[in-house]
C-alpha positions as CSV (number, residue, x, y, z in Angstrom):
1,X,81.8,145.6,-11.3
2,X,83.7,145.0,-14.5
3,X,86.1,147.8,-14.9
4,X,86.9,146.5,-18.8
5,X,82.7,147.2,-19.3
6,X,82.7,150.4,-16.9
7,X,85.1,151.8,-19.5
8,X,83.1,150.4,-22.8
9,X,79.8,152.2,-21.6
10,X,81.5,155.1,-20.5
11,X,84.2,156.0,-23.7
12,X,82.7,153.9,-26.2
13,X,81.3,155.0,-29.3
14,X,77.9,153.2,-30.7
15,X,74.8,152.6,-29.1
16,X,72.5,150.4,-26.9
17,X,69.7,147.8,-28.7
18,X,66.8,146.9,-26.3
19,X,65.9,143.3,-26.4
20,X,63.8,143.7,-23.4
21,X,60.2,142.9,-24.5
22,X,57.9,141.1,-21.8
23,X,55.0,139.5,-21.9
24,X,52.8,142.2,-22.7
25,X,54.6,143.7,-25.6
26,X,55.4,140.5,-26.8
27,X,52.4,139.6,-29.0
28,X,53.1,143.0,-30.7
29,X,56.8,142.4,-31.7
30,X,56.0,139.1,-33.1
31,X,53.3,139.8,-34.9
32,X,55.8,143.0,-36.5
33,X,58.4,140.3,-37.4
34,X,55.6,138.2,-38.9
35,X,54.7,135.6,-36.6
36,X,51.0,135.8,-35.8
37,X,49.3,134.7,-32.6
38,X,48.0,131.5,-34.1
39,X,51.4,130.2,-34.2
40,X,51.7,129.7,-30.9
41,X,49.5,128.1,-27.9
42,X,50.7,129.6,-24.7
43,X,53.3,131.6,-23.4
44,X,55.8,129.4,-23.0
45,X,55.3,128.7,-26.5
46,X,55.2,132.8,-27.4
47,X,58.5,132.9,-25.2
48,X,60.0,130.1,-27.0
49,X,59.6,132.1,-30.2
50,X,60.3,135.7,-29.3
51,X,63.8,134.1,-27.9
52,X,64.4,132.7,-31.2
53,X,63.8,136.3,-33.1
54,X,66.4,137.7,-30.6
55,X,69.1,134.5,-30.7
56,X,68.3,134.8,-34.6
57,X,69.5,138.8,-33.9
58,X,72.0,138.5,-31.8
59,X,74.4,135.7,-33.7
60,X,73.8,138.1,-36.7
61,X,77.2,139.1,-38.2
62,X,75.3,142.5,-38.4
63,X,74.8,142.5,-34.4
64,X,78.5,142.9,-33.2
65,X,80.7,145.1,-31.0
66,X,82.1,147.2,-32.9
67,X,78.7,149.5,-33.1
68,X,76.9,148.3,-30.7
69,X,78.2,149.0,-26.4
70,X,74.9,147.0,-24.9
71,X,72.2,145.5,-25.1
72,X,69.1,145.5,-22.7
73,X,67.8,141.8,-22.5
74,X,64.3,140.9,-20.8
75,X,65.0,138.5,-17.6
76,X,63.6,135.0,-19.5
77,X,66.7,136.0,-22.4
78,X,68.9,136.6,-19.5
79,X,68.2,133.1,-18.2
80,X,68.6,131.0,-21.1
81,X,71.7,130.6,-23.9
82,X,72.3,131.7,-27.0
83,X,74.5,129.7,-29.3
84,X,75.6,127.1,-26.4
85,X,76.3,130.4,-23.9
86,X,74.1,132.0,-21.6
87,X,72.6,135.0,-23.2
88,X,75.3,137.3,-21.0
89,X,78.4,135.8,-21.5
90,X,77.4,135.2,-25.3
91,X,76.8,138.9,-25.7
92,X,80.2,139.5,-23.7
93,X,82.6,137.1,-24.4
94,X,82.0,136.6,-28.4
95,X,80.3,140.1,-29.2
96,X,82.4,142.3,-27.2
97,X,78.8,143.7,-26.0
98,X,77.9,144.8,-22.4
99,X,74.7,143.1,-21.1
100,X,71.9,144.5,-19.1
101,X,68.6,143.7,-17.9
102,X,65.2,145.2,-17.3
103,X,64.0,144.9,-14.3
104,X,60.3,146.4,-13.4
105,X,57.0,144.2,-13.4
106,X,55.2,146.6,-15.8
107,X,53.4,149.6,-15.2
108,X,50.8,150.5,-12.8
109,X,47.8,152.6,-13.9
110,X,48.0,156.0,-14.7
111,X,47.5,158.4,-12.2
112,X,48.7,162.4,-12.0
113,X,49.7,162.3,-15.7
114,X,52.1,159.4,-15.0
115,X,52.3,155.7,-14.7
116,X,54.9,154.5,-11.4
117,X,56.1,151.0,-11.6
118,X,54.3,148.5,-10.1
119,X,55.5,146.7,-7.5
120,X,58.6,145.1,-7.7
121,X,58.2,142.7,-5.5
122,X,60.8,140.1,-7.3
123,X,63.6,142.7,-7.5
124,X,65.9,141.3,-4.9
125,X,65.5,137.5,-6.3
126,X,66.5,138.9,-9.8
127,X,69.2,141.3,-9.0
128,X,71.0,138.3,-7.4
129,X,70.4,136.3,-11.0
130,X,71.6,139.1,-13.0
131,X,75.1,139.2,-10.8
132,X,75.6,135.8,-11.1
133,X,74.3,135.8,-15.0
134,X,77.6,138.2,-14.9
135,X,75.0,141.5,-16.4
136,X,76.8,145.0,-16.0
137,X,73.5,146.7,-15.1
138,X,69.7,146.9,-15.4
139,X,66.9,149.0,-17.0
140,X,63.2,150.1,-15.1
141,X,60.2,152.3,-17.1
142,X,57.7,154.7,-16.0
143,X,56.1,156.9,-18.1
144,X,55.0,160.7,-18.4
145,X,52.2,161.8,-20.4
146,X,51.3,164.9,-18.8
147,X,53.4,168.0,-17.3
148,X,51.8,167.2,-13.8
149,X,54.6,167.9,-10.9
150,X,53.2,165.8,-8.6
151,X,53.3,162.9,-10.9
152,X,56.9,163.7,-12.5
153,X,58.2,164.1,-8.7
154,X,57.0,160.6,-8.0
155,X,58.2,159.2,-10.9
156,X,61.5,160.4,-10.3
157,X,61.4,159.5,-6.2
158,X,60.9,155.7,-7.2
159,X,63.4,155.7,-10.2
160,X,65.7,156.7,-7.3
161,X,64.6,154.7,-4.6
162,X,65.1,151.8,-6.7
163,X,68.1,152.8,-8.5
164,X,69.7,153.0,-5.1
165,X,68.8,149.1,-4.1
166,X,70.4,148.2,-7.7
167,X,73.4,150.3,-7.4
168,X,73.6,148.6,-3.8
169,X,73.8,145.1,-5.3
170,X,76.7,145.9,-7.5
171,X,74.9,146.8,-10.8
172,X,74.3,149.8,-13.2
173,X,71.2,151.4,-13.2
174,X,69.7,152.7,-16.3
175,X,66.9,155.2,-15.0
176,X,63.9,155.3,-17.4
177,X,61.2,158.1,-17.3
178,X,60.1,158.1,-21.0
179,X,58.3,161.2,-21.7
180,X,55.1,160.5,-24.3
181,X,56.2,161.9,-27.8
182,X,52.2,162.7,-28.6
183,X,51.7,164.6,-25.1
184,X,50.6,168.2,-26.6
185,X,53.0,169.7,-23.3
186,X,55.3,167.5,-23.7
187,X,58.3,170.2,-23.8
188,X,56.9,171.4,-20.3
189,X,56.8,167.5,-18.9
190,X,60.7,167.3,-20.1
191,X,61.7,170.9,-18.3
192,X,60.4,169.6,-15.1
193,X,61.8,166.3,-15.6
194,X,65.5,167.4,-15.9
195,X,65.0,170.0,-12.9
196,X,63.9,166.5,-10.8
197,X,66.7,164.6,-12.5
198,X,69.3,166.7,-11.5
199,X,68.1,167.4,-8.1
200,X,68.1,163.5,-7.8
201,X,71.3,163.7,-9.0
202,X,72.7,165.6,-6.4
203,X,72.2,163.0,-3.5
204,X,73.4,160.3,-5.8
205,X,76.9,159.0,-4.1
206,X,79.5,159.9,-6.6
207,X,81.1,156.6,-6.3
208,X,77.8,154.4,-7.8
209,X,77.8,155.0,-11.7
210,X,73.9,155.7,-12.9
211,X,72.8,156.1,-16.6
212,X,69.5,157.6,-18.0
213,X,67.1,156.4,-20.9
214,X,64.8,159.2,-22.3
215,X,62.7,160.4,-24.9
216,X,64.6,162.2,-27.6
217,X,64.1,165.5,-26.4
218,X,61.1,168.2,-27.7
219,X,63.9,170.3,-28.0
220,X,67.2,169.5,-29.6
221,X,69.8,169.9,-27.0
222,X,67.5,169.3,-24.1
223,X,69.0,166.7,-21.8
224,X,73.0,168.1,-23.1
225,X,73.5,169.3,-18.9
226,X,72.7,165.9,-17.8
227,X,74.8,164.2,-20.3
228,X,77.5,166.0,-19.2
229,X,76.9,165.6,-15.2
230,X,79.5,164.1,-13.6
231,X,77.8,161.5,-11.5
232,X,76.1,160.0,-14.7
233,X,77.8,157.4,-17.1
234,X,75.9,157.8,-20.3
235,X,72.4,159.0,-21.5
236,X,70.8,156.9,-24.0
237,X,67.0,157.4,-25.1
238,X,64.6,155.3,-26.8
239,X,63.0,155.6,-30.3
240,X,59.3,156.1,-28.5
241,X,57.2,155.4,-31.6
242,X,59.1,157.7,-34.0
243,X,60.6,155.2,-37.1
244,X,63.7,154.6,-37.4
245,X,64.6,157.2,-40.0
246,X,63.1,159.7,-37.6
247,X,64.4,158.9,-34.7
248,X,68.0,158.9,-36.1
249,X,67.3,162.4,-38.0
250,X,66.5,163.3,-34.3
251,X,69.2,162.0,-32.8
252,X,71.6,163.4,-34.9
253,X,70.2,167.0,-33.7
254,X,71.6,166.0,-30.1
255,X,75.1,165.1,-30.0
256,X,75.8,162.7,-26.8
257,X,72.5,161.5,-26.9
258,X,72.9,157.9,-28.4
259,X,70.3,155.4,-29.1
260,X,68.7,152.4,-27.0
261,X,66.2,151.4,-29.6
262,X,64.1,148.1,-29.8
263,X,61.6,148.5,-32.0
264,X,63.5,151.1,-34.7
265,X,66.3,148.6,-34.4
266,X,64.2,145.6,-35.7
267,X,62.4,148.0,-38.5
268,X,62.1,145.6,-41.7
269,X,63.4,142.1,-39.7
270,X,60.8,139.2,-40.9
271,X,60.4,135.7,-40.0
272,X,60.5,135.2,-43.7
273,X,63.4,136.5,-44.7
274,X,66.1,133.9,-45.6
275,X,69.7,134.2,-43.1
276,X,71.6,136.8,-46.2
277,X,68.1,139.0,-46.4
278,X,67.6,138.9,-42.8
279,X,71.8,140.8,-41.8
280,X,71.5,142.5,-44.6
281,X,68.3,144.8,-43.7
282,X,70.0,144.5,-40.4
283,X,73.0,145.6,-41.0
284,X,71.7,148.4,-42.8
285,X,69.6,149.5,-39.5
286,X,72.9,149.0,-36.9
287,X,74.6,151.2,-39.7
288,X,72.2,153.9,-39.8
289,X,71.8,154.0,-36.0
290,X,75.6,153.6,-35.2
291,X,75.7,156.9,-37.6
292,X,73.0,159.1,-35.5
293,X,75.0,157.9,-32.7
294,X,78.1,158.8,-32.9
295,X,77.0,162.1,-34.1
């Protein structure tokens, strides 16, 4: 493990941006930065062009270290280069940025309130590319839309189970059980969430760091115990459909919490924007999230 990026996660102050779309989600971000379906064939194609939005991000002047700790990348990013450097050391080497990866195969269908990962049956086989891609650590989502405890349990049992196999091959785990922001008992899914969390917590081996990636919180101040748990690195939690204005107003009203956004982050980001228009409405965006952040 890099002890130089240990201590960025750990004591640095900015915040996380996700560049971890897959093939399903995809379509939906390019369309958003204003490249419709019709412009491309296939998915090599779509792949060819949602690499160039995030090369087109992460070269930005705008996209730098100095507010920004890591960045989640999705495993096809991971595997190619950005400006003559694979994506990794790019991110490290020139940005001062600490790479990551996501790692699960989608989710399965929903069942108890909650969708489980689906198999990940190519976990092995990519955990050995992301240590030899040189990535810090890795990112896997489930999600919560009900307060069912049998569902939240299970969640929370394979976040774990599978944390543990990444810990084991020498990489960060980032454990994501995103709670649904329109769930009317959404507040009740969170409360037993954290109890689960920290019971996980407790047979977690002191010496394997492990961070979290939640909702921002129902209410303000929720997740301020786990933050401040021993075993776990950092907390960072994800924009989950609020805009980016909102999410950051949010954010703000829970100190420690910091932002791993993807889709607030690239709020206002066209195809069509010329190189000047383009940093500057992203500039304005690291800004404003570097603010809530370091809150």
């Amino acid at each position: 493990m890099n002890t130089e990026q240990l201590r960025r996660v750990r004591d640095g102050v900015g915040f996380f941006a996700a560049l971890d779309q897959s093939g399903g989600s995809t379509p939906k971000a390019l369309a958003t930065y204003g490249v419709p379906e019709s412009a491309y064939t296939d998915e090599a194609s779509m792949f060819d062009l949602i690499h160039a939005m995030r090369t087109r991000l992460m070269v930005s002047p705008a996209f730098d270290g100095d507010k920004i700790l890591g960045a989640i990348l999705f495993e096809q990013t991971m595997d190619r280069d950005v400006a003559g450097l694979p994506a990794a050391d790019y991110l490290w080497e020139r940005k001062g940025i600490v790479p990551f990866v996501k790692v699960d195969q989608g989710l399965a269908a929903e069942a108890d309130g909650v969708q489980l990962m689906k198999p990940l049956d190519k976990l092995d086989a990519l955990l050995a590319r992301a240590v030899a891609a040189r990535v810090f650590g890795t990112k896997m989502r489930s999600v919560i839309s009900a307060a069912n405890p049998v569902g939240i349990a299970a969640v929370v049992a394979q976040q774990f189970e599978v944390g543990r196999r990444i810990a084991d091959a020498g990489l960060v785990p980032i454990i994501e059980p995103e709670t649904t922001i329109t769930a009317p008992d959404r507040a009740a899914s969170e409360a037993l969430l954290k109890d689960a969390l920290l019971a996980g917590l407790d047979a977690w081996p002191a010496d394997r760091p492990v961070m979290f990636k939640v909702s921002i919180p129902a209410v303000d101040g929720f997740w301020s115990d786990l933050i401040a748990h021993p075993k776990v690195l950092r907390v960072v939690a994800l924009s989950g459909g609020f805009s980016q204005a909102d999410a950051d107003a949010r954010l703000v009203r829970n100190p420690g919490l910091i932002a791993s956004f993807s889709r607030a982050l690239e709020e206002g980001l066209t195809a069509q924007q010329t190189d000047a228009e383009f940093d500057d409405t992203l500039a304005a965006s690291v800004a404003a999230i570097y603010a809530a952040s370091a809150t």
